[in-house]
Every structure is written in structure tokens, then in C-alpha cells.
N, C-alpha and C positions, 0 to 999 in steps of 0.2 A: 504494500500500500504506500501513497503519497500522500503527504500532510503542507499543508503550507498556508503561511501567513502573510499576506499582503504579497502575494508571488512568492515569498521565500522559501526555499523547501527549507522546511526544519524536522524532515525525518530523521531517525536516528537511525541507521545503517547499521547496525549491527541487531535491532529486534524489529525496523520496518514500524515502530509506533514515533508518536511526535515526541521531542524531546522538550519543546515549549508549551507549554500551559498559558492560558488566558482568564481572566476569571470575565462569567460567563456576559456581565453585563459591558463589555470593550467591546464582543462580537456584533458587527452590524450587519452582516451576512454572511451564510455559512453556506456554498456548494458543494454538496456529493458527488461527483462520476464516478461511473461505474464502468464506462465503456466511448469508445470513440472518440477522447478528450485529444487535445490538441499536442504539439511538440514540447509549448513549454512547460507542460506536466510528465517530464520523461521519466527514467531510470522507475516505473512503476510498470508491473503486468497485473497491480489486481486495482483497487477504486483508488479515487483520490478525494480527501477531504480538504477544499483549500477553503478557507477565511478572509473575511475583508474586516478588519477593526475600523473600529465608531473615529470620526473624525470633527473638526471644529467645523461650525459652519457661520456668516457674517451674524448669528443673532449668539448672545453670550446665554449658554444653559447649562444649568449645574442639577445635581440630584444624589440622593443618598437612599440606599436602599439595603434591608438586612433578610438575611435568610436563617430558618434555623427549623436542622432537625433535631428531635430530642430524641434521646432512645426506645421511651416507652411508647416511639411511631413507630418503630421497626420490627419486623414477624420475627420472632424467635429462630434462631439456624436448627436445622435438622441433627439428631445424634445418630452416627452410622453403627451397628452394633458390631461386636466382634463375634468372629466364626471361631474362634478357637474356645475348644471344649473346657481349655482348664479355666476360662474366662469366664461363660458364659453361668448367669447366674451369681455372679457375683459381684462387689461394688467395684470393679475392674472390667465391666460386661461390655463396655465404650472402644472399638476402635476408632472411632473421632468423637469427642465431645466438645459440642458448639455451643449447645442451648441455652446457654448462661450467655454468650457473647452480646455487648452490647457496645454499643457508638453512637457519639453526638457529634454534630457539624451545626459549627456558629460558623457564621462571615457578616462582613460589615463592609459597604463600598458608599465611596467617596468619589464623586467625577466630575468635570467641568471642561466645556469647551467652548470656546469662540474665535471669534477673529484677533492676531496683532496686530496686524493692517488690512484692513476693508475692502474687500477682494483681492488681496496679495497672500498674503500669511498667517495661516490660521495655526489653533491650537487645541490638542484637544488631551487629557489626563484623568487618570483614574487609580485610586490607592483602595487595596484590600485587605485589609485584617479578619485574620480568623482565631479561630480556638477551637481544633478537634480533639477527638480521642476516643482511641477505643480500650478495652478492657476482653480481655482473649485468654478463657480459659483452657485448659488441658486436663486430660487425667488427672496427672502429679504436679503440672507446672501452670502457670500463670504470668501474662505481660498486660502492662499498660503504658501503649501509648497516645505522645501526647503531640502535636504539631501548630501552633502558633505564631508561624514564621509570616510577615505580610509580603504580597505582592504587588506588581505594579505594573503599570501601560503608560507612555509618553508618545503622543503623535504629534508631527509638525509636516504640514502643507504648505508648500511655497508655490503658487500661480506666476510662476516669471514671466510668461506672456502666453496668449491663447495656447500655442504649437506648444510650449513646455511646461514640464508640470515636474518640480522635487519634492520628493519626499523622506520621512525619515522617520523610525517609529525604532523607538526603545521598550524591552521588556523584562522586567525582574521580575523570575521566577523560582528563585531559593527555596528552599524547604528544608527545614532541620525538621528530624524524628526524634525526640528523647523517647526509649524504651525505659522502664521498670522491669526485671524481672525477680517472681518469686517462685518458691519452693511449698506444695502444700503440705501442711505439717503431716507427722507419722500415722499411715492408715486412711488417712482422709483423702477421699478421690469424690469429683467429681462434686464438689462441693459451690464452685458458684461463688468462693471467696479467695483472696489475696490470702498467701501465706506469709513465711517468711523472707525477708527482702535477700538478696540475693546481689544482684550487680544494675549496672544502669548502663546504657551503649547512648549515643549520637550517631545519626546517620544524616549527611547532607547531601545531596543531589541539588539538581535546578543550575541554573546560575542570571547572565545577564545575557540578552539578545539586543543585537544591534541592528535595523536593516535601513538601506539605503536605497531609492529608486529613484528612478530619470525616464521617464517618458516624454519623447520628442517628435514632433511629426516637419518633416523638410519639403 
């Protein structure tokens, strides 16, 4: 598959998914192909998902909007049982135990766009804080994580004359994960509670995206 934003491919070559994130209120339009797409959607043989981000336009608009899901919106995960006999029937009976798994997604957006100069150069910006986390049990073990990292869009439109059009659009997309893990105490499975704490990891991904375009007609 092909992913791209504002023309950029920003797939990531080694698993074919995007490696840039947007948070969802920057998107101002979103194409799917599936088939018969043009050259500059190459180096793809299966769909391509390309994106157009929200830009300034001559009138100044701003807006603030929050999403949230809580856990006790989410269906319970399924418990897969185990086939092995010295298991079965006893509080070890779980080859996957989920059904305690629970998660919450907070976000909060901030965005404003208009013009610098009145039909020349426009602007357009948007900041995202969140507060997720989920809480993932196990037979014996248990994590929680937690991810509160903010993100961001910068767009700038420059109209240098009807024939040319620059652009240039900024995006942070970082992500720290702090995990928690625990150990459930002795005998106790499948309990639905944190044991004892154990270790803590960070994991960061994401970074910054830069892109650059020039559209010119001679």
C-alpha cells in the first residue's frame, strides 16, 4: 500500500503502513484508490490512501474540539480457553486472558487558520494533547500503559502568482509509551488487578515531518 500527505509518500518501507500520523481534525480530505491511480502514486501494487491537510483560507477561523473515550464504552475482549488437559478446569484454564483489558483515549485540539497576507500567504495550525492508556492483563503478569505525548500540524500557502503556488507543511508526530509492569502475586491468576510493580520501559517512535511543494504551470 501507498500513504501520502499533501503528495508526500510517507510510507514506511519496511511494513508498507504510514509512518506519519495526523490527528484526525488537520485532515481536509482523504482519497482511497484502489486501482488505476496515476504515476505519481508509484512504488504501490495494492490501494493508496493519500490526504490533503486543512489549510488557511482569506477569512481568520479558529476552533477547539475534545474527544473522549472512557473504558466502560468498550465491549469486554474475549478469553480464549486453553486445550491442555493439565489446565483445563482450573484457575490456569486461560490461554489468552483479555477480559479485564480496559482503555481510555482523551485528546484535546487547538486550531486556527487564516491569511498573512490577503491573497498571498496564508496560515493554517493545529496542536493536540492527549492522555491515553490502557491497562493489559495476563494470567500471571500485568502492564499499564500510559501515552501523553502532544502532536502537531503547521501549514503555510504562498500564492506567488496565479501559475505558482508554494507550499510547506510541518508535522510532529512523537509518541512516548511509558509501560508499568507487574507480577501477580502467588497463586493468583486471572485476577483483573495490578500486582506487584516490577520495572517501567519508554518507548518513543514518531518524530518531525517536513514537506515542501512547488506547483508551477509555464
Amino acid at each position: 500500500n501507498g500513504y501520502y500527505i499533501n503528495g508526500f509518500d510517507v510510507t514506511n518501507i519496511r511494513n508498507f503502513l504510514s509512518f506519519a500520523n495526523l490527528p484526525f481534525d488537520a485532515i481536509a480530505e482523504t482519497q482511497v484508490k484502489t486501482g488505476g491511480y496515476g504515476a505519481e502514486f508509484g512504488r504501490s501494487l495494492g490501494g493508496v490512501v493519500s490526504i490533503v491537510t486543512k489549510r488557511g483560507t482569506n477569512a481568520w477561523q479558529s476552533g477547539v474540539s475534545t474527544y473522549w473515550r472512557p473504558s466502560w464504552g468498550n465491549a469486554p475482549g474475549r478469553d480464549v480457553a486453553s486445550r491442555d488437559p493439565q489446565r483445563i478446569g482450573t484457575a490456569n484454564d486461560k490461554f489468552v486472558y483479555r477480559s479485564d483489558n480496559v482503555g481510555t483515549r482523551f485528546s484535546y485540539n487547538l486550531w486556527s487558520g487564516g491569511p498573512l497576507v490577503e491573497d498571498k500567504l496564508f496560515a493554517f495550525g493545529l496542536v493536540q494533547g492527549r492522555d491515553d492508556s490502557d491497562d493489559l492483563y495476563g494470567n500471571t503478569k500485568s502492564e499499564r500503559r500510559e501515552r501523553d505525548t502532544p502532536n502537531g500540524m503547521v501549514k503555510l500557502d504562498w500564492n506567488i502568482t496565479d501559475a505558482h503556488v508554494a507550499e510547506v507543511t510541518g508535522i510532529f508526530n512523537k509518541a512516548r509509551q511509558t509501560t508499568d509492569y507487574y507480577d501477580n502475586p502467588a497463586g493468583a491468576l486471572n485476577t483483573g488487578q495490578h500486582g506487584s510493580f516490577v520495572n517501567r520501559t519508554t518507548l518513543e517512535s514518531g518524530g518531525k515531518v517536513f514537506i515542501g511543494k512547488y506547483t508551477g504551470y509555464l
